[in-house]
C-alpha positions in Angstrom: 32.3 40.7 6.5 28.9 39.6 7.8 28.1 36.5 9.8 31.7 35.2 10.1 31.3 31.7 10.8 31.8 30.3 14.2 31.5 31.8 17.8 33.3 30.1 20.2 33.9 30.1 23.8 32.0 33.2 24.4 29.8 32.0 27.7 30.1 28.2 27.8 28.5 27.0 31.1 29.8 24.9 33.1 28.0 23.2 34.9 28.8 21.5 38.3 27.0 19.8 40.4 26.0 20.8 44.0 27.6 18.3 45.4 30.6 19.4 43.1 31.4 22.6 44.2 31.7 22.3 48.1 34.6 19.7 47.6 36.3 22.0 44.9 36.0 24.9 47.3 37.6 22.9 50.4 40.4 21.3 48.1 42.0 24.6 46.9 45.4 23.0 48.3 44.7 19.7 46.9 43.9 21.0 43.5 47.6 22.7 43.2 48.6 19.1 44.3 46.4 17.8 41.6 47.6 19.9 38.9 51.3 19.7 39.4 50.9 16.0 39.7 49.3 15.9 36.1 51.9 18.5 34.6 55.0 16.6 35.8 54.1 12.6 35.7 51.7 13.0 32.2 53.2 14.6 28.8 52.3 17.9 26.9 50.8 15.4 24.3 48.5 13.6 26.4 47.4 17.2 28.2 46.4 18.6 25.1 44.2 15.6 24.1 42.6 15.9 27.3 42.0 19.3 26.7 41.0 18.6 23.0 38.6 15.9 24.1 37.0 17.6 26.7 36.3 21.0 24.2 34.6 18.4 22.7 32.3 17.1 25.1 31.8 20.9 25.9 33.4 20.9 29.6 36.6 23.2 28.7 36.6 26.5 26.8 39.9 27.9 26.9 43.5 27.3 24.7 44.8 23.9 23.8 48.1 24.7 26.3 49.0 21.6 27.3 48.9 22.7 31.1 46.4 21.5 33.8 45.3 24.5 35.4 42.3 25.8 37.2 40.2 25.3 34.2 40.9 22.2 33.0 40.5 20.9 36.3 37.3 22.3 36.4 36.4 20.9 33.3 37.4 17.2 34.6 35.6 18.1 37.8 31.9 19.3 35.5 32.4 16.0 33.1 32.7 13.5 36.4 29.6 15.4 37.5 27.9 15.2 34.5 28.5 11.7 34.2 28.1 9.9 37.4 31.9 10.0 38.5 32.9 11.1 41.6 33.5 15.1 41.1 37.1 15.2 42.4 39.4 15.7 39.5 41.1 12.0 39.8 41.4 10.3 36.7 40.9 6.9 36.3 40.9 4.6 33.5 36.8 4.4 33.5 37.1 8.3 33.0 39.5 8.3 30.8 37.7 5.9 28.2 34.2 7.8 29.1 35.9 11.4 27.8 37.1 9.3 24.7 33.4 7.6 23.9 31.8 11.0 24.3 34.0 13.5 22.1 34.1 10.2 19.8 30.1 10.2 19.4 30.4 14.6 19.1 33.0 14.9 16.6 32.7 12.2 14.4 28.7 13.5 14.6 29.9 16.7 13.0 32.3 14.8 10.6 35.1 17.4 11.8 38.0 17.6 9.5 41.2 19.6 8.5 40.8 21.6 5.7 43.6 23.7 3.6 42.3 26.4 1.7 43.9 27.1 -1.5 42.4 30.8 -1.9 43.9 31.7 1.6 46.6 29.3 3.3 44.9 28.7 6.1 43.9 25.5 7.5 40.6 25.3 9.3 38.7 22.5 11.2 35.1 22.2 9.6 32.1 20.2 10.5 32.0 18.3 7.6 28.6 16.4 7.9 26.8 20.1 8.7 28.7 22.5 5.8 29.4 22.1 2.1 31.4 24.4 0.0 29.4 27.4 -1.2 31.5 28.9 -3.4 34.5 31.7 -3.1 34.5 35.4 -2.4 37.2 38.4 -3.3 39.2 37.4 -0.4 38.6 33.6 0.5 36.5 31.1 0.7 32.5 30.1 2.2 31.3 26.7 3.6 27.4 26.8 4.9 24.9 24.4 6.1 22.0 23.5 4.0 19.3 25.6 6.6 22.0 28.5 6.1 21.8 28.3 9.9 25.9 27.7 9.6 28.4 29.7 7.5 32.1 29.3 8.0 34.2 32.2 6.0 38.0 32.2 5.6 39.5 35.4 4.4 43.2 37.3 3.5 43.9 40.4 3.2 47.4 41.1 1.6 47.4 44.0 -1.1 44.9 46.1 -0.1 47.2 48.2 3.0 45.2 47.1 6.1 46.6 46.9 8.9 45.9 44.6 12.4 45.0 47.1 13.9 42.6 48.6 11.8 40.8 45.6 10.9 40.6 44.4 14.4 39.3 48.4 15.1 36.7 48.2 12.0 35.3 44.2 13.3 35.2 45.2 17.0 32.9 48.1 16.8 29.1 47.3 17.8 26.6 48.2 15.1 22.7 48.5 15.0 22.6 44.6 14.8 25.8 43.7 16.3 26.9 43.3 19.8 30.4 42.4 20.4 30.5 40.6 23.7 34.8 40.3 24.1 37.2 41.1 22.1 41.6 40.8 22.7 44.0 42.2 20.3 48.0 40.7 20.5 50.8 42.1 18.7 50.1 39.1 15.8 46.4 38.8 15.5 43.4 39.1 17.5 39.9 37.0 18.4 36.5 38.5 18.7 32.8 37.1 19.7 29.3 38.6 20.1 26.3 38.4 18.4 24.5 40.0 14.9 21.6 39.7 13.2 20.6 37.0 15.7 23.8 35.1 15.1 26.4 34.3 17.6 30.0 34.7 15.9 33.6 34.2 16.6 36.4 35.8 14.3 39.8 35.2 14.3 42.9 36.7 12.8 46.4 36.5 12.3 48.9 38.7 11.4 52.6 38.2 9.5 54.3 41.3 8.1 51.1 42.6 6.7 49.6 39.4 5.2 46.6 38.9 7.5 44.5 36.0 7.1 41.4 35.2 9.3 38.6 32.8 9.6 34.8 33.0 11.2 32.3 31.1 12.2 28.5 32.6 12.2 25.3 30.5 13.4 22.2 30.6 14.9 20.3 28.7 18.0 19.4 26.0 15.9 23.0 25.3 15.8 24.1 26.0 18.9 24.3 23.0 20.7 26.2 21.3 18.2 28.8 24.0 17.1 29.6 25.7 20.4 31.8 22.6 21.2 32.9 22.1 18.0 34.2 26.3 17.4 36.5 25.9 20.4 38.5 22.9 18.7 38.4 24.8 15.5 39.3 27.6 16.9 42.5 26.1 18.2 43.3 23.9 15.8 43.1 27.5 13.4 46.5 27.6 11.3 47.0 31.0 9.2 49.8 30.0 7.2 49.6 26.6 7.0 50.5 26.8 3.3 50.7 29.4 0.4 47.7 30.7 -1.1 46.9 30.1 -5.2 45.3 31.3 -8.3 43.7 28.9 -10.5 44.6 30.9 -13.5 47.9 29.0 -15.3 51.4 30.4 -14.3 53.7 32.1 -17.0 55.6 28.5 -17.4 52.4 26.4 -17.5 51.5 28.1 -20.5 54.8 28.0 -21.8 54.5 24.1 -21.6 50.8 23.9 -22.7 51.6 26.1 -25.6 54.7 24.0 -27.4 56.5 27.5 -27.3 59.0 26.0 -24.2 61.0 23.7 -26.4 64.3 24.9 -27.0 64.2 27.5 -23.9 63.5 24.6 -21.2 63.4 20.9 -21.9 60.0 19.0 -21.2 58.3 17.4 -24.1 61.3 14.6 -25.2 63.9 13.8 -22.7 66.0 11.3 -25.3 69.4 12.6 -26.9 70.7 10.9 -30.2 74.7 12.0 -30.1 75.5 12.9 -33.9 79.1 12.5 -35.3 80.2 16.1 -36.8 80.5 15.9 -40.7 83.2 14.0 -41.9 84.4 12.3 -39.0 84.9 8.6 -38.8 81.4 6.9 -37.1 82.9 4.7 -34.3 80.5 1.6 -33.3 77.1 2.7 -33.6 75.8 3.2 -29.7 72.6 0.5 -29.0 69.7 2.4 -28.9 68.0 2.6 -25.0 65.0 0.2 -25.3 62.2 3.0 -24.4 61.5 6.5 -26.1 61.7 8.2 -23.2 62.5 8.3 -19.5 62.0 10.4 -16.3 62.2 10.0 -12.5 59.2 9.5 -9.6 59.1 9.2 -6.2 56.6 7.6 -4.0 54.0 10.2 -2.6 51.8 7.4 -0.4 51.8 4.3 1.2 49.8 2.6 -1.6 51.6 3.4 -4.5 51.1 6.4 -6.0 54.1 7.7 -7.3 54.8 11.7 -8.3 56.5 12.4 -11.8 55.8 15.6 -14.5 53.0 15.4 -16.9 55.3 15.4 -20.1 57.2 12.4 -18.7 54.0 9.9 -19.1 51.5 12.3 -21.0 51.2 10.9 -24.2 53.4 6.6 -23.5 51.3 3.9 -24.3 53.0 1.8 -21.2 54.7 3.3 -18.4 57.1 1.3 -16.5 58.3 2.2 -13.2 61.9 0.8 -12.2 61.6 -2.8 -12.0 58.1 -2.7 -10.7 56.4 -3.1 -13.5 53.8 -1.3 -15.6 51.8 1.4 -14.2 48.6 0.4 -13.7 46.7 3.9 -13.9 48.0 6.9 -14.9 46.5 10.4 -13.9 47.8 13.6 -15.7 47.5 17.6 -15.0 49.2 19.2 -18.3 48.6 22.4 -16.9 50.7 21.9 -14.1 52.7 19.5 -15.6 52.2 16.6 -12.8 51.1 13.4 -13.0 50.6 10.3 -10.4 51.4 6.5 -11.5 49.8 3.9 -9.8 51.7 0.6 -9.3 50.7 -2.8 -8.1 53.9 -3.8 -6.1 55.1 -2.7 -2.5 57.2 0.5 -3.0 59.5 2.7 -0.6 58.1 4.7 2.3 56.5 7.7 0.8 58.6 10.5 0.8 57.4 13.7 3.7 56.2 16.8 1.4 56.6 20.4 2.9 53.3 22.5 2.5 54.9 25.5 2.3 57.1 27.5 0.4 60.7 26.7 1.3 63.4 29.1 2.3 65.3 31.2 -0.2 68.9 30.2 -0.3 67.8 27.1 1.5 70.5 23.9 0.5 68.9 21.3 -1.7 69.5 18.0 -3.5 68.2 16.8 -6.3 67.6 13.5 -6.9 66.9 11.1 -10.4 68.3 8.9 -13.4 69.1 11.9 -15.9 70.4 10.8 -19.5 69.9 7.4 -18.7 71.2 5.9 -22.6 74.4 7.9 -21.4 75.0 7.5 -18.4 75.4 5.2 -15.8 71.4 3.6 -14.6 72.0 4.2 -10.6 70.4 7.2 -8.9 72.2 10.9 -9.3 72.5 13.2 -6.9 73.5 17.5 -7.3 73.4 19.9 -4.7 72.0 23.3 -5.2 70.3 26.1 -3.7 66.9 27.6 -4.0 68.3 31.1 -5.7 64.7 32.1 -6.0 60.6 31.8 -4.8 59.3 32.1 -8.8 60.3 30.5 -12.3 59.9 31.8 -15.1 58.5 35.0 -16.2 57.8 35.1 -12.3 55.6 31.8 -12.2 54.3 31.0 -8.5 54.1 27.9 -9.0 57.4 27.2 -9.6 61.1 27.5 -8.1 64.3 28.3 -9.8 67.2 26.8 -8.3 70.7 26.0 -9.0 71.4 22.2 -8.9 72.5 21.3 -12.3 69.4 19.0 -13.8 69.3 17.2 -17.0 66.7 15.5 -19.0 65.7 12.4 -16.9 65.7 14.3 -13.8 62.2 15.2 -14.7 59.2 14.1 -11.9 62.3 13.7 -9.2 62.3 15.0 -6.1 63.9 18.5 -5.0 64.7 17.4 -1.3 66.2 19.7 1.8 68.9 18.0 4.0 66.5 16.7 6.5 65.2 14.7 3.2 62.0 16.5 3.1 60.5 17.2 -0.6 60.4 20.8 -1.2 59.9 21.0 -5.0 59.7 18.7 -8.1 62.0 19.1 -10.9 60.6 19.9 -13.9 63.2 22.1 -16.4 65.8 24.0 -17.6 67.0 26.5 -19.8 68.8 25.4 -22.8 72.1 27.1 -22.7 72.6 27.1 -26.3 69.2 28.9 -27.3 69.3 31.5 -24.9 72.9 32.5 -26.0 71.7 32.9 -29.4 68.8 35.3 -28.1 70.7 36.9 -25.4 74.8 36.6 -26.3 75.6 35.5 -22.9 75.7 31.9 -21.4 72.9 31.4 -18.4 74.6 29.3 -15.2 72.8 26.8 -13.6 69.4 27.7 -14.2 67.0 25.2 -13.3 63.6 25.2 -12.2 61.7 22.7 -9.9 57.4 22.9 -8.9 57.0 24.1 -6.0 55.8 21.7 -2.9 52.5 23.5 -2.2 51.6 23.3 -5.8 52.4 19.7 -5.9 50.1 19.0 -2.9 47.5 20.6 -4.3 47.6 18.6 -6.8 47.6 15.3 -4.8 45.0 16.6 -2.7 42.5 17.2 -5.9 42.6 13.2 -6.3 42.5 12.3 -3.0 46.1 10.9 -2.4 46.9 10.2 1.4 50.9 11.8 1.0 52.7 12.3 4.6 53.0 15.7 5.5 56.7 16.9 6.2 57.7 17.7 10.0 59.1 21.1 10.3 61.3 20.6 13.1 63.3 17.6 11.6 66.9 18.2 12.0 68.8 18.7 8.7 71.8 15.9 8.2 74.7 15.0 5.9 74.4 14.9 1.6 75.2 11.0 2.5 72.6 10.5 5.4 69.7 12.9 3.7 70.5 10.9 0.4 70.1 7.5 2.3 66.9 8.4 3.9 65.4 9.0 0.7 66.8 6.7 -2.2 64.9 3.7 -1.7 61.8 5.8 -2.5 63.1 7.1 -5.6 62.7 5.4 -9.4 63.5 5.9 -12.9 60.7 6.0 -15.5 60.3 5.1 -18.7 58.0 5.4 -21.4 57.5 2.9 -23.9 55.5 3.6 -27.0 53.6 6.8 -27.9 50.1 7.3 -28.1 
């Protein structure tokens, strides 16, 4: 695990002036004053954007904490000098927009940017104006500069039986070309920086019950003005689990539904039911037929109206029409994964938050759509379920079972928690009748739903701005989690086939 991108803090200097240091040396009781005045009057938001900003501007080296300490004052104190304030740790609206302007100019200079990566979980910060991908390894991903003067790795370990410990023991150890200049192990990860080869590095990993998942950053002194500031943002900003790694290879169920082989085990293809009289009975008043040859539900994924639905609602309809919105105007399909976005030209509901993560099994849910709509009534339908397990079929990542009763028409609708965040899309389930003929028995309330991370993926691939899901939203009422998301929510029908 050579050259793992990005050394950080390691011996940033900080450098006050002379006339600097005498007043911080004879204001020891004022600073205290100082400091507790910005902890209690300012909040933890606004101290961690100072903190942030100043990382940038390379005055402050340590965690994003949110507490005005010694070092942060320090780092006010070095940026007044540095810029012709007066160095005693008073903020004033000059200041304040100077720190903006200046970590403005450095990291919009590196094009910095949140990054999840699908091979790991993690989410990582990367100077996106210096690296490009450079393609995957065994265990992660590589971004590098074009010099090669910059390489950013992200890695996972998860089945081969490491432990913290010995990683940590194997990736501290100096070498014949590596010097490892600090090094601090926790209970649930650890961060180390020195040098090798002539590169400065920083590693970081984290650790949850065995799944460990690290990035680094490597570069040499071409680099190092620009990246030092930048590793100490990225190296706090570093999220291990941010989301749930992925395989590009086709689940179990994706092939399934790519094949043709799903129909009569899980509905997909045709969500229309014609109700046959049995032979011999009398035919009451023949039933109108629906005006569209098929239908489905969507939901509203970002502000400019994209909409999420399944692949074999709109796959293969000349015109898809969207509630009373209108027509789709483009139409973008995954058959593989069975998800598609429709684009509409009309002002639509707030897009609904996604989770990026896996939900909790057992966790409540509601599912939400216009099932069977030539039967039953055309207002939104709502069943309450539980996620009763992580895979679908045939043990498919990419999909959750669960055990809200669905029917066709659900299809593309959104699987929702009771804080009326979207953990899943609906996409199946098994046909009662044909797996009693195979099996004898009668499955109950088998259903299966795409799971959120795969979902995002996808929106992420084109580039659709969806509103991440806060974790810490407080769950509510069927009524008030069904209120909060309705309005978002419409039925779908296609109208012709290709």
């Amino acid at each position: 695990m050579r050259g793992m991108l990005k050394a950080v803090l390691a011996s940033l200097v900080l450098c006050a002036s002379p006339a600097a240091l005498p007043a911080m040396a004879t204001q020891a009781f004022a600073s205290t004053d100082l400091a507790s005045a910005y902890n209690d009057n300012t909040d933890a938001a606004f101290r961690i954007g100072l903190q942030t900003r100043l990382a940038w501007t390379g005055d402050y080296d340590g965690t994003f904490d949110g507490r005005v300490g010694p070092q942060t004052l320090r780092a006010i104190r070095d940026f007044q000098a540095r810029t012709g304030f007066k160095p005693d740790g008073v903020m004033t609206d000059a200041f304040l927009k100077k720190v903006i302007a200046e970590s403005d100019k450095v990291r919009d200079g590196l094009g910095y940017r949140l990054v999840r990566d699908d091979r790991t979980g993690v989410r990582v910060g990367l100077p996106g104006a210096l690296v490009s991908p450079a393609g995957e390894t065994e265990v992660g991903s590589v971004w590098r500069s074009a010099d090669s003067g910059v390489e950013i790795e992200t890695v996972r370990f998860h089945d081969e039986g490491y432990s913290l410990q010995g990683v940590f023991n194997v990736l501290s150890t100096d070498g014949d070309n590596k010097t490892v200049s600090s090094s601090t192990l926790s209970n649930d990860g650890f961060t180390i920086r020195g040098q090798e080869d002539g590169r400065s590095f920083l590693i970081r990993f984290a650790d949850r019950n065995g799944d460990l998942r690290g990035f680094s950053v490597a570069w040499d002194k071409r680099h190092e003005a620009a990246i030092k500031p930048y590793t100490v943002v990225a190296s706090n900003a570093f999220d291990p689990f941010a989301g749930e790694p992925h395989s590009e290879e086709l689940g179990p169920m994706a092939k399934l539904f790519r094949s043709g082989r799903a129909e009569g085990v899980a509905f997909g293809e045709h969500e229309t039911q014609t109700a046959t009289p049995p032979a011999g009975e009398p035919q009451g008043p023949a039933l109108a037929a629906p005006g569209f040859d098929s239908s489905g539900t969507g939901f509203v994924v970002s502000k400019d109206g994209w909409l999420l639905t399944n692949a074999h609602v709109a796959k293969s309809c000349k015109t898809v029409l969207v509630g009373d919105l209108g027509a789709a105007s483009k139409v973008v399909v995954d058959e593989g994964h069975d998800l598609a976005l429709l684009k509409v030209d009309a002002p639509v509901g707030k897009p609904l938050p996604i989770v990026t993560n896996k939900p909790r099994l057992g966790e409540d849910i509601l599912a939400l759509g216009f099932p069977l709509r030539s039967i039953l009534a055309d207002s939104l339908n709502v069943t309450r379920g539980n996620i009763s397990s992580l895979m679908g079929l045939m043990n498919d990542a990419n999909y959750l079972q669960i055990s809200a009763p669905v029917q066709p028409g659900n299809s593309g609708g959104p699987l929702v928690d009771l804080a009326g965040r979207v953990v899943g899309v609906v996409t199946a389930k098994l046909n009662a009748v044909a797996v009693a003929d195979l099996t004898g028995d009668i499955p109950q309330s088998i259903n299966f739903a795409i799971r959120p991370d795969a979902a995002t993926r996808f929106l992420d691939q084109h580039k659709v701005a969806y509103q991440t899901a806060d974790a810490k939203a407080a769950l509510e009422s069927v009524p008030d989690a069904t209120a909060k998301v309705q309005e978002s929510i419409y039925p779908v029908l296609c109208l012709g086939t290709k």
